[in-house]
DRENDO-1510 file (C-alpha; in Angstrom, 1 decimal, always signed):
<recs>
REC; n; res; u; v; w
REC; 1; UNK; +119.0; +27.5; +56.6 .
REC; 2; UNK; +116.5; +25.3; +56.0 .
REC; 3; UNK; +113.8; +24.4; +58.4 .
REC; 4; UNK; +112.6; +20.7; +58.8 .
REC; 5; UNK; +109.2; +21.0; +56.9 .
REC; 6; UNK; +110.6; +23.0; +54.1 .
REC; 7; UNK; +110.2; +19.7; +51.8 .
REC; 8; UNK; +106.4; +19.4; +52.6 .
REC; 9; UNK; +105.9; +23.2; +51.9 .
REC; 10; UNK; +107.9; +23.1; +48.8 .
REC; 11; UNK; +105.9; +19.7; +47.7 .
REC; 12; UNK; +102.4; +21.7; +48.7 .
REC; 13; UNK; +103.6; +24.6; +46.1 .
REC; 14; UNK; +104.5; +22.6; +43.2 .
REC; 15; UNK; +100.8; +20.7; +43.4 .
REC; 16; UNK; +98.9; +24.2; +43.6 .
REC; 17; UNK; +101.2; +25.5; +40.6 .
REC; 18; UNK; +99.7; +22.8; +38.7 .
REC; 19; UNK; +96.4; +23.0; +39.4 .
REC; 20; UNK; +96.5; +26.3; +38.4 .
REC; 21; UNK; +98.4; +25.8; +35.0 .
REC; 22; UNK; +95.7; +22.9; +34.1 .
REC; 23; UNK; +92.8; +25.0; +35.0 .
REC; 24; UNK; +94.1; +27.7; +32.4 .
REC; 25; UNK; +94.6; +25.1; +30.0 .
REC; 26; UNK; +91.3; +23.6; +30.3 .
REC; 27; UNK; +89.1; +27.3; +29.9 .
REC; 28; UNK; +88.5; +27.3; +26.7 .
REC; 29; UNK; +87.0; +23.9; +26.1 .
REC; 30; UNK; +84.6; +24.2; +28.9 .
REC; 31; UNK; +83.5; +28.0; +28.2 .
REC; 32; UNK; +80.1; +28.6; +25.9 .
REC; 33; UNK; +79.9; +28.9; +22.8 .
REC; 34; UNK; +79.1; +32.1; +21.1 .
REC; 35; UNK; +75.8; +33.5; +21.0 .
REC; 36; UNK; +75.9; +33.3; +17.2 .
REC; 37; UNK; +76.8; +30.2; +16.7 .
REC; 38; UNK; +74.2; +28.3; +18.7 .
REC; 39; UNK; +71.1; +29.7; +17.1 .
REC; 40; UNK; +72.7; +28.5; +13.4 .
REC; 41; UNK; +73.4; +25.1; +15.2 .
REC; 42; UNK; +69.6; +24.9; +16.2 .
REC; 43; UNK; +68.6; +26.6; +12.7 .
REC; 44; UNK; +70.7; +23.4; +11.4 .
REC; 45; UNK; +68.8; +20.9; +13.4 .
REC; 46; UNK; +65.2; +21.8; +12.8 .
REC; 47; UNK; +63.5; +20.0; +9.9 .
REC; 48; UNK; +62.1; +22.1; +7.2 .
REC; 49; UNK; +58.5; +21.1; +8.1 .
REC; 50; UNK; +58.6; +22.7; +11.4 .
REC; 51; UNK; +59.0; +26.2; +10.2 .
REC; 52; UNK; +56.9; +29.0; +11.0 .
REC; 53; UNK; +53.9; +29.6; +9.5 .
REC; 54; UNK; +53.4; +32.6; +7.7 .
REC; 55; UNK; +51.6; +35.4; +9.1 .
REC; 56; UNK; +48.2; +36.4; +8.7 .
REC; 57; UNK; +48.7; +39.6; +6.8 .
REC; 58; UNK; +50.8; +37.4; +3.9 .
REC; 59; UNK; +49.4; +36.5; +0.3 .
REC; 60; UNK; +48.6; +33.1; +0.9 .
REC; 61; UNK; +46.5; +33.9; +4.4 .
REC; 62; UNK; +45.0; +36.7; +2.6 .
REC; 63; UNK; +43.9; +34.4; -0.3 .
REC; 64; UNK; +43.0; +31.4; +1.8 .
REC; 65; UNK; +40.3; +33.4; +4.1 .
REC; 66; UNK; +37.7; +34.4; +1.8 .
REC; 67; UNK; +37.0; +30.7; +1.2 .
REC; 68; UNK; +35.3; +30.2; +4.6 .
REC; 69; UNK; +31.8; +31.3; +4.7 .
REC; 70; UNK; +31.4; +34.6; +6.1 .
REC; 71; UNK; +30.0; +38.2; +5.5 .
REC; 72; UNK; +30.6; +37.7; +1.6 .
REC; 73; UNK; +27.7; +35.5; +1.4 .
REC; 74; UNK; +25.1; +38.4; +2.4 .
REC; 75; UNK; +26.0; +39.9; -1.0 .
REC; 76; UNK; +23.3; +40.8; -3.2 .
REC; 77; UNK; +25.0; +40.6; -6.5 .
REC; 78; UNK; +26.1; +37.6; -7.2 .
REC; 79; UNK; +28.2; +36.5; -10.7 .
REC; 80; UNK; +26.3; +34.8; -13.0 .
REC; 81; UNK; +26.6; +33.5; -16.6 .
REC; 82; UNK; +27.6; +36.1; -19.2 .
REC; 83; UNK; +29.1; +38.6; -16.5 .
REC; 84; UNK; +32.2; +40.3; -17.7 .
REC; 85; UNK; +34.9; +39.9; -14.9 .
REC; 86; UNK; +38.2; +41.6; -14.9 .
REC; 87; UNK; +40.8; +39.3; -13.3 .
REC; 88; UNK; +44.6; +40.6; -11.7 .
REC; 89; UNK; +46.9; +38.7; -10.2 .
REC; 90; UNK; +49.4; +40.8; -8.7 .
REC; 91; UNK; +53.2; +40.9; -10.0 .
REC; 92; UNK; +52.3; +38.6; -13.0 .
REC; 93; UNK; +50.9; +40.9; -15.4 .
REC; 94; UNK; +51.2; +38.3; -17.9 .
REC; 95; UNK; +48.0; +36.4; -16.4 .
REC; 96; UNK; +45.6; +39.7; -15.8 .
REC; 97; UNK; +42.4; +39.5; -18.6 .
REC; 98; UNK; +38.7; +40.4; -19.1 .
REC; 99; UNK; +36.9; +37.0; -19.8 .
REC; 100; UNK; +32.8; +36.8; -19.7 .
REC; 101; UNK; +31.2; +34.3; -17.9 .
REC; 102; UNK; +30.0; +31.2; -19.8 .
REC; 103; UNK; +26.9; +29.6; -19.9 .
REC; 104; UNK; +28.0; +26.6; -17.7 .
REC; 105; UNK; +29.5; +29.4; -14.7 .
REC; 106; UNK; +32.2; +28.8; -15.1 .
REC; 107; UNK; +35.5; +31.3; -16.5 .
REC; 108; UNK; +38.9; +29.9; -18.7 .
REC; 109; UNK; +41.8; +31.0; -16.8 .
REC; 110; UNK; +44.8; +32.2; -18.6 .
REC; 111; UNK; +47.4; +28.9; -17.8 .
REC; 112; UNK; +45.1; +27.2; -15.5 .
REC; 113; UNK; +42.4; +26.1; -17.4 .
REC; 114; UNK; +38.5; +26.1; -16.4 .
REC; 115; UNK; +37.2; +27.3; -12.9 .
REC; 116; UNK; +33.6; +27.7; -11.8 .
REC; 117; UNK; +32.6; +31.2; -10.4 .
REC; 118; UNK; +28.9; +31.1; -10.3 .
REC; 119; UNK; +26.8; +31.8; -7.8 .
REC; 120; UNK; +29.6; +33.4; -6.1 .
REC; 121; UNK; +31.0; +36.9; -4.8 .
REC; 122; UNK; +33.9; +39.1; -6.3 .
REC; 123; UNK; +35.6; +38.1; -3.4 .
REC; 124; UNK; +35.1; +34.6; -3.1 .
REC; 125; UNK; +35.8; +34.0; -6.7 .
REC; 126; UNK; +39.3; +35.5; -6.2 .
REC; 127; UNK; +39.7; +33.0; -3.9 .
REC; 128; UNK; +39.1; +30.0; -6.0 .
REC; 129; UNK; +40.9; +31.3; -8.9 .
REC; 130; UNK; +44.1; +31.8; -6.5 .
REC; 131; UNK; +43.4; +28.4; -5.0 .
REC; 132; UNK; +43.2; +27.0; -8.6 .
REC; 133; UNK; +46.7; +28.5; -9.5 .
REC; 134; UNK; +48.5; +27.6; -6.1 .
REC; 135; UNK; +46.8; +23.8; -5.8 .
REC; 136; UNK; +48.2; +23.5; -10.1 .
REC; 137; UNK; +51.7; +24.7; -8.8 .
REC; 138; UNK; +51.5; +27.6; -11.3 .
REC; 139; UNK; +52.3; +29.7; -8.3 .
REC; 140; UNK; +53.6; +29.9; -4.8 .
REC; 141; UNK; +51.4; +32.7; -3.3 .
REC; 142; UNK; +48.6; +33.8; -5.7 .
REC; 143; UNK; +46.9; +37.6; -4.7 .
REC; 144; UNK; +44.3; +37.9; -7.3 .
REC; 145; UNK; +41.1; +40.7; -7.4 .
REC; 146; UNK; +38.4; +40.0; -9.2 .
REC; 147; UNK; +36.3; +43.0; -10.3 .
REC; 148; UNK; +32.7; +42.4; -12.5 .
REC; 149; UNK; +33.0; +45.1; -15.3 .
REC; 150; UNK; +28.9; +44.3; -16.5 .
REC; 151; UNK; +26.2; +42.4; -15.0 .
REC; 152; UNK; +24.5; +40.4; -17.3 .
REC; 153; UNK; +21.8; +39.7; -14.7 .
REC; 154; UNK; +21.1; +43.8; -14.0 .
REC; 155; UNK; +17.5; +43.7; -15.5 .
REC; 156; UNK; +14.1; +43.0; -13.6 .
REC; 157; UNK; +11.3; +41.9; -15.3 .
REC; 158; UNK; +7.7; +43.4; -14.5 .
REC; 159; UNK; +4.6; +41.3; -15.9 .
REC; 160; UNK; +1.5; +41.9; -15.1 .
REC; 161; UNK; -1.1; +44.9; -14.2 .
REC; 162; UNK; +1.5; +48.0; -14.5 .
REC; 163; UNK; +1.5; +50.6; -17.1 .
REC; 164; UNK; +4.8; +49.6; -19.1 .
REC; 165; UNK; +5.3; +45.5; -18.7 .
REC; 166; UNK; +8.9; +44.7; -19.6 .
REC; 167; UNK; +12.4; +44.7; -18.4 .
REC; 168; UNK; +14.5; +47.5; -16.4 .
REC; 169; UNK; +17.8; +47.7; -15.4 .
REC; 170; UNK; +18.7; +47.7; -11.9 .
REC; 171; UNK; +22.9; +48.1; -10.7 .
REC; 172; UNK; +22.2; +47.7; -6.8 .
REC; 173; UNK; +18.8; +46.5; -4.8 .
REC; 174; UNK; +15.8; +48.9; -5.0 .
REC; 175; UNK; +12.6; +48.8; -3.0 .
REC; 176; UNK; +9.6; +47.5; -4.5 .
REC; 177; UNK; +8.0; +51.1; -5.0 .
REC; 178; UNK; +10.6; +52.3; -6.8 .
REC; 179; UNK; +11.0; +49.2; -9.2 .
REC; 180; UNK; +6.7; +49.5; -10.1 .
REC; 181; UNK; +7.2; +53.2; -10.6 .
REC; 182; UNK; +10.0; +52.4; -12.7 .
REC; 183; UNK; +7.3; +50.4; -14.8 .
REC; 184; UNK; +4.9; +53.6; -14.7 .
REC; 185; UNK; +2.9; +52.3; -11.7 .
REC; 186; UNK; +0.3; +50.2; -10.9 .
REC; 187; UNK; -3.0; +50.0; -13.2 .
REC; 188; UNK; -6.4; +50.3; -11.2 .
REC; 189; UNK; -6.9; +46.8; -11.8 .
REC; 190; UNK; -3.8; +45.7; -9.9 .
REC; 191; UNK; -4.0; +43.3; -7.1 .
REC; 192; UNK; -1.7; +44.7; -3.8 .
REC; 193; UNK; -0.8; +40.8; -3.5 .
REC; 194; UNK; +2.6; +41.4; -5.4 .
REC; 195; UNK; +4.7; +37.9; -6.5 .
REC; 196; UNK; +8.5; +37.8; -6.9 .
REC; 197; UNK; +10.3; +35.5; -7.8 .
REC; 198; UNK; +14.5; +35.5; -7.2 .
REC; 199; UNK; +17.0; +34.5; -9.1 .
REC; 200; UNK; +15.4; +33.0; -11.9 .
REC; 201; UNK; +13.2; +30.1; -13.1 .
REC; 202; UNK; +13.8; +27.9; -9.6 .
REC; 203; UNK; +14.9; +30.3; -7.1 .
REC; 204; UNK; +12.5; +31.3; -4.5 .
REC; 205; UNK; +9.1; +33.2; -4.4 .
REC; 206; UNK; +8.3; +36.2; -2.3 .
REC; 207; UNK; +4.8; +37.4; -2.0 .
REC; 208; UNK; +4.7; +40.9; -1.1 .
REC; 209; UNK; +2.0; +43.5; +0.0 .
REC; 210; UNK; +1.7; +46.8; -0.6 .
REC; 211; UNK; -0.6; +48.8; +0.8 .
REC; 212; UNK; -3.4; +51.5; -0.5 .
REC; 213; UNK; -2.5; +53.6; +2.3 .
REC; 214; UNK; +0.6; +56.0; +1.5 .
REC; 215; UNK; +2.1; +55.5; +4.7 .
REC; 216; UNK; +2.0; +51.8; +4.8 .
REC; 217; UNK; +2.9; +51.7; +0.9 .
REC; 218; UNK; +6.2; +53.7; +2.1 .
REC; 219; UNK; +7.2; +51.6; +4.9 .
REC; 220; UNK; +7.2; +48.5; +2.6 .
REC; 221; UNK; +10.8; +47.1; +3.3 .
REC; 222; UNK; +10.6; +44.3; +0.5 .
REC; 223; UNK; +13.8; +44.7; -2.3 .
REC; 224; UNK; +13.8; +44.0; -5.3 .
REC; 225; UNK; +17.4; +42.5; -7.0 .
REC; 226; UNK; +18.9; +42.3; -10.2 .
REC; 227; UNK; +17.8; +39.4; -12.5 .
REC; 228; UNK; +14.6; +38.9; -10.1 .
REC; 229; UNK; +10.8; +38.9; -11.7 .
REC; 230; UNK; +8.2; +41.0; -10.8 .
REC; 231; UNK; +4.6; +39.9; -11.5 .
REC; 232; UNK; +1.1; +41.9; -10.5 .
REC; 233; UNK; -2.0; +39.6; -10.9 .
REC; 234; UNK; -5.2; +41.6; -11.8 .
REC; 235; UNK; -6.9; +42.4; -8.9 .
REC; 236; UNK; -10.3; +39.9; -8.4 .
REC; 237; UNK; -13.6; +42.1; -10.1 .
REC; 238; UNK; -17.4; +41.5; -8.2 .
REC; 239; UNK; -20.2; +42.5; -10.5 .
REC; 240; UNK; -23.5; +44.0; -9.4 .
REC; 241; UNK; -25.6; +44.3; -11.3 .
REC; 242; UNK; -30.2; +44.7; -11.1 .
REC; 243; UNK; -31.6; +47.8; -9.4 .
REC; 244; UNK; -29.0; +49.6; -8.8 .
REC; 245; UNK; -27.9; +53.2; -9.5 .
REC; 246; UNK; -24.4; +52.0; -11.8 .
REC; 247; UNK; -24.4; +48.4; -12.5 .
REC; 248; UNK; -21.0; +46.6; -13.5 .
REC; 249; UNK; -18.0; +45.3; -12.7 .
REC; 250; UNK; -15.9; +46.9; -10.0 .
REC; 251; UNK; -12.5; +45.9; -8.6 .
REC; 252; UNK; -11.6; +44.7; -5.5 .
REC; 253; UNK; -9.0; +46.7; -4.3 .
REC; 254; UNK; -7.1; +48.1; -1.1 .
REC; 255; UNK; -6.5; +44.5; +0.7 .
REC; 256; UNK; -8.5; +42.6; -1.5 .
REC; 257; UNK; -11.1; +42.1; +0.2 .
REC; 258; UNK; -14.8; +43.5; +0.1 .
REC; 259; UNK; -18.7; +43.3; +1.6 .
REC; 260; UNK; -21.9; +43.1; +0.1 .
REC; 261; UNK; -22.7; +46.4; +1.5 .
REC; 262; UNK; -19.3; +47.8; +0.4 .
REC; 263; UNK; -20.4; +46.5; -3.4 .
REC; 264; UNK; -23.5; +48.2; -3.3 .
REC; 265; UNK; -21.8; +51.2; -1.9 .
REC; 266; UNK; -19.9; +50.9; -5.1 .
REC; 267; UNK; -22.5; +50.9; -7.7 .
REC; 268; UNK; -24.0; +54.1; -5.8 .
REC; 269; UNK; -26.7; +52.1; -3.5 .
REC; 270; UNK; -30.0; +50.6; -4.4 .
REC; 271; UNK; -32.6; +52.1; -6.2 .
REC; 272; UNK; -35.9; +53.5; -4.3 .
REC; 273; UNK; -38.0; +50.7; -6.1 .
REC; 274; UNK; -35.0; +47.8; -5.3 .
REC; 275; UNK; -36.9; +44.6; -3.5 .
REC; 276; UNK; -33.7; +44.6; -0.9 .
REC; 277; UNK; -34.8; +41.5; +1.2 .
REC; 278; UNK; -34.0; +39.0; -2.0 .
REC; 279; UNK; -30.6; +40.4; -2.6 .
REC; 280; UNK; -29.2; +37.1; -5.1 .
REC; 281; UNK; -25.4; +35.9; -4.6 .
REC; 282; UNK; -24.3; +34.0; -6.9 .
REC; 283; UNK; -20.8; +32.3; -7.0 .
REC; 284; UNK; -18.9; +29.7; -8.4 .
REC; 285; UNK; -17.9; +26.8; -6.5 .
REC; 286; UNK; -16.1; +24.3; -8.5 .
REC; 287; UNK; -17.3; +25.3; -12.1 .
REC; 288; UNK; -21.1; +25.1; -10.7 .
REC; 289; UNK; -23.4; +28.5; -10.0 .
REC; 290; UNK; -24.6; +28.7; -6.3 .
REC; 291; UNK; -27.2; +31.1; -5.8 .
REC; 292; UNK; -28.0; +32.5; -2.0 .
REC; 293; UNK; -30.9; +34.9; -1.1 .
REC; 294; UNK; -29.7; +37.8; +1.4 .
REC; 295; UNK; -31.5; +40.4; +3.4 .
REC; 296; UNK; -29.4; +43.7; +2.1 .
REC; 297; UNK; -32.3; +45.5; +4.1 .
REC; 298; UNK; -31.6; +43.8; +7.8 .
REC; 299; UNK; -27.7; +43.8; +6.9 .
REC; 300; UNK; -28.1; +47.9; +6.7 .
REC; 301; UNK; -29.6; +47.8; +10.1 .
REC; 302; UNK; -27.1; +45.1; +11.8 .
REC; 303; UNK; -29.4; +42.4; +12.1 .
REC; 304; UNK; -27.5; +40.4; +10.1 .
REC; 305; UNK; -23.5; +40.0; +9.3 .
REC; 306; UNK; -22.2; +41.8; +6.2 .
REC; 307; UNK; -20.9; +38.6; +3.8 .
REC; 308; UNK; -17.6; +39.4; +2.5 .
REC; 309; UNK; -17.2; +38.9; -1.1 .
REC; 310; UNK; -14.6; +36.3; -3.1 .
REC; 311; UNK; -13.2; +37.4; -6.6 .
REC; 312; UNK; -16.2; +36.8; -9.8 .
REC; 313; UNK; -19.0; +37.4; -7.6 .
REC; 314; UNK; -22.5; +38.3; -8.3 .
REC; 315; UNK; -24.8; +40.0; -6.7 .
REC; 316; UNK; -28.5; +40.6; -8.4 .
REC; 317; UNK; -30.4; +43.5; -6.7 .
REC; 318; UNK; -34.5; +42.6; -8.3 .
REC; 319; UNK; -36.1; +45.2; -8.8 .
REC; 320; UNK; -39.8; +45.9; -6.8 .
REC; 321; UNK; -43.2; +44.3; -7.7 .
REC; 322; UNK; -44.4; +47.6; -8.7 .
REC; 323; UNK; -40.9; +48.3; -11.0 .
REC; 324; UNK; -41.4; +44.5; -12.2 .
REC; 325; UNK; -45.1; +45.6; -13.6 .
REC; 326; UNK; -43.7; +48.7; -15.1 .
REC; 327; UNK; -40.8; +47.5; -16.6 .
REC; 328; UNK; -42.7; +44.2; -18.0 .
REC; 329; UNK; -41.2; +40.9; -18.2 .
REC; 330; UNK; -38.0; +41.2; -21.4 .
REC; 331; UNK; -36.5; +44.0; -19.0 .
REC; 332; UNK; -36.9; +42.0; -16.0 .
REC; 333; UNK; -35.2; +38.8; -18.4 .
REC; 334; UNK; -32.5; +40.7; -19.6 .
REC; 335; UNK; -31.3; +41.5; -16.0 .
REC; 336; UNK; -31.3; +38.1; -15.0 .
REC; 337; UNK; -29.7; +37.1; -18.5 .
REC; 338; UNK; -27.1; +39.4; -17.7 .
REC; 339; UNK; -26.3; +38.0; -14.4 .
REC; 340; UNK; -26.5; +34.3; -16.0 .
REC; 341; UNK; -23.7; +35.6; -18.6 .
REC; 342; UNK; -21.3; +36.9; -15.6 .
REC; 343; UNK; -22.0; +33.7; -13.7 .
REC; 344; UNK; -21.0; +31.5; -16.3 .
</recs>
């Protein structure tokens, strides 16, 4: 039997029925899409310009750093023209080769043509050969090593007061000892001041001491590289000459520098019958002989200063009024001859 609101209960049921049928329908369509699709639809959408960037540890980072200035530039040895280089470019066997070093700096590359490499590490040049082969679109990711087989610029030359001038060879920097003992040492008219002169004709000049004293000589940091020029001047020579015990020339050595009393010290004093308060310096000041009178006498006993001596001076010891008498005057002319002929 039907009750009165069976029609409205029946009507409710039919609409709820529906709904439900129409949600089921709809499910699909309004669900997510797959996790695998969407990250090829976003692959899809991305221009090729916004990729990723390589990594660091790839062949084009790897080949891109040593460009930038860095440690490589506090490398000694540096290629030069008429090094020997051997060049590998990995996976293309076809391009490895052995080419020296032309006069210009610069290397012929197998395919690529000319590139300069002078004045520049093994590293860095690796870099601008694999620069020169990605920038010509010969390939995509150049990893090239370039190794120096021979250095053309492995000598030294030594001029100057050593035992055996000429050239050595040097593979690595060497202090300044070893390179003059290399040359059989210093002569004992060496001067300690010490020029060198890097990297050639125009590069830059080092003046260097070394020391008489052992320990000092030792502790001398100064290197010497390869292709640099090593020249020892001849140490500056004063003569004294007159009435002394060994008149001559004697060299100025240790730093260079020497007194009037250490030049008489030299020649083994003054005689007995030496007149030592008209002790004669002579010097040349701009091509013309100056002659001063000292007091060796009052310098002995500190009255006055001990004159320090410059390189081709004189110094005349006369002889005593008494020795003057003995010797007679052509002795007494000769000296002063031979201190005219040194002057001039």
């Amino acid at each position: 039997m039907r009750t009165p609101d069976f029609p409205r209960r029946l009507a409710l049921c039919s609409a709820l029925i529906g709904c439900l049928v129409a949600a089921h329908a709809q499910q699909p369509a309004s669900s997510a899409p797959p996790a695998s699709i969407a990250p090829s639809q976003d692959s899809l959408s991305t221009p090729p310009a916004a990729a990723t960037p390589p990594p660091a540890g790839t062949a084009s980072a790897q080949s891109a750093v040593p460009a930038a200035p860095g440690p490589a530039s506090s490398e000694s040895l540096l290629i030069g023209p008429g090094d020997l280089l051997r060049i590998t470019v990995l996976r293309e066997s076809e391009l490895d080769q052995r080419t020296r070093v032309l006069d210009s700096g610069e290397i012929v590359l197998a395919l690529a043509g000319n590139v300069s490499v002078q004045g520049l590490t093994p590293v860095a040049a690796a870099a601008r050969i694999a620069d020169k082969y990605r920038d010509g679109n010969f390939l995509l990711h150049p990893e090239v090593s370039v190794f120096v087989e021979e250095y053309a610029t492995q000598t030294v030359t030594i001029l100057g007061q050593v035992a055996h001038p000429g050239t050595v060879r040097l593979t690595a920097p060497r202090s300044l000892i070893d390179v003059l003992s290399l040359a059989g040492g210093l002569t004992e008219y060496a001067d300690r001041h010490i020029v060198i002169e890097r990297g050639g004709k125009d590069g830059e000049r080092i003046r260097a001491f070394l020391p008489n004293r052992a320990d000092d000589a030792l502790n001398a940091d100064v290197l010497v590289r390869p292709g640099d020029v090593v020249i020892v001047p001849k140490a500056g020579i004063v003569y004294v000459l007159g009435d002394v015990a060994h008149p001559g020339g004697y060299v100025m050595q240790n730093d260079s520098k020497l007194t009037v009393l250490q030049a008489i010290a030299l020649a083994a004093g003054a005689s007995k019958t030496a007149s030592e308060k008209h002790v004669r310096l002579v010097r040349n000041v701009d091509g013309q002989s100056q002659s001063v009178d000292l007091s060796l006498r009052d310098m002995e006993r500190g009255r006055d200063p001990d004159v320090p001596l410059q390189a081709n001076d004189i110094l005349y010891v006369p002889f005593s009024l008494a020795k003057n008498i003995s010797l007679g005057l052509a002795d007494i002319t000769a000296a002063a001859g031979s201190a005219l002929i040194y002057a001039h």
